[in-house]
N, C-alpha and C positions, 0 to 999 in steps of 0.2 A: 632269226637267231633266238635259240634259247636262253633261258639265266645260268641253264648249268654247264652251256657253252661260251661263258664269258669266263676271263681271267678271274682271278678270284679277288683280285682290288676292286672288281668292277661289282662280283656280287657282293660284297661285303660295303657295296655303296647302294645297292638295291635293299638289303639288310637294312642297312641303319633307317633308310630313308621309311620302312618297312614298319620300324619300330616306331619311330614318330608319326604313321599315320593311323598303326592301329591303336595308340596310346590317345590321339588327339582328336580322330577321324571317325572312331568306330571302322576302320577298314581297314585292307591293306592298301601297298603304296598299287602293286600289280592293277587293282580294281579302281585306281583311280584315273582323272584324265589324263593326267600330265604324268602318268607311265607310257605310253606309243613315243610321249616326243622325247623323254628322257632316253627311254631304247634307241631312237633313230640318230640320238645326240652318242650312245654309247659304241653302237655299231660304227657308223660314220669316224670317231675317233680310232676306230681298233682299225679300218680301212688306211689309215693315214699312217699309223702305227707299221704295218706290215709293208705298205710301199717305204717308209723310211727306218726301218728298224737295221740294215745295215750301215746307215748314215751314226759314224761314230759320237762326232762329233757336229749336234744339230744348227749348233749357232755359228760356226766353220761353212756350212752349207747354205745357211738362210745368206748367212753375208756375202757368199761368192752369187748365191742366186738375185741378191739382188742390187751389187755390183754390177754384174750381167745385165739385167732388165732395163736400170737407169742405163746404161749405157747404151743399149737399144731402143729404147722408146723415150729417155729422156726424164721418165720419170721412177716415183720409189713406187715400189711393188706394193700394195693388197694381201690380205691372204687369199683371195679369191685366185689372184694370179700365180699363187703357189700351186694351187689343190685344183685349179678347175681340169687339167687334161692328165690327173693321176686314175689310172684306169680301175672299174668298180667303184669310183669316189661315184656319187649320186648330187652332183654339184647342182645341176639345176632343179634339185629338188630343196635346196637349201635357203631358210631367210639369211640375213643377217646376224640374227642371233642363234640359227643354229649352228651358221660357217664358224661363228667367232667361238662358241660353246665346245666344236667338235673339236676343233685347235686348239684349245687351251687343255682338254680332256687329254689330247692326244699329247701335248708337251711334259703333261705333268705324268703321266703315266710314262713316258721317255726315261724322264730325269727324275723322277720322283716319286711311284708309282704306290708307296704307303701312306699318299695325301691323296689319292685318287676319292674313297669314299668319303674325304670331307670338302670337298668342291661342292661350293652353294649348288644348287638345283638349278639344272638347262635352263629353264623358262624363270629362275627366280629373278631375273631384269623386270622383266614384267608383273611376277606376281608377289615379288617379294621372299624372305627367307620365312613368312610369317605363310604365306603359300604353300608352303613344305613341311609346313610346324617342326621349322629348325631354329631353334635358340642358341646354337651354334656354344651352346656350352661345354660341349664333349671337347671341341676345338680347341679352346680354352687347355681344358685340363691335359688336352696332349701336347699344346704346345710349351704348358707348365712344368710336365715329366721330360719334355726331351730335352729342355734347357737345363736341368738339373745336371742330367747326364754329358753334358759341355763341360 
């Protein structure tokens, strides 16, 4: 998948990530390493996206799905056990921190998808927000304006 075939929340999070690496980096983010897993985090989200993008109401669904589950198996669901037989998901190609990354991407882009370019960086459990030379101060200032607007 290309960048100019993602939603535009999504390039406007390649964008920003874009500007703090050629500000901090000497590069762009595209040329860096942690651009393959951050795509594979953003594609992967947009797959989950599109199997439940008729699901109105997601937290209506998670709760029957996983009323259901315990009920069957005895115990609480996983995300794994959500996503793994959703067709085109690439599940066993998933760690742990890409499963939990693509699910959080794909929630937020659901319910909220003008916070999509300020989700810390896929990999940043591991490498930290200082890995992304994210200071996460933009954050900051938007969540400053939107409170105003309350």
């Amino acid at each position: 998948m290309d960048i100019q075939s993602l939603p535009v929340e999504y390039q406007e999070r390649i964008k920003r990530f874009d500007y703090f690496f050629v500000e901090n980096a000497g590069h762009s983010f595209q040329e860096d390493d942690l651009f393959n897993y951050e795509m594979f985090v953003m594609e992967e989200s947009l797959t989950l996206y599109e199997h439940f993008k008729d699901v109105e109401d997601i937290d209506a669904y998670l709760e029957e799905f996983s009323n259901a589950f315990e009920k069957e198996t005895g115990e609480k669901p996983e995300i794994s056990d959500i996503v793994k037989d959703i067709p085109n998901f690439r599940y066993s190609e998933h760690s742990g921190n890409t499963l939990g990354a693509s699910w959080l991407m794909f929630m937020t882009y659901k319910t909220k998808p003008e916070l999509v370019k300020f989700l810390h960086g896929s990999l940043a459990n591991l490498v930290g927000d200082k890995g992304y030379y994210d200071d996460r101060e933009d954050v900051k200032k938007y969540i400053e304006e939107h409170e105003k607007i309350k």
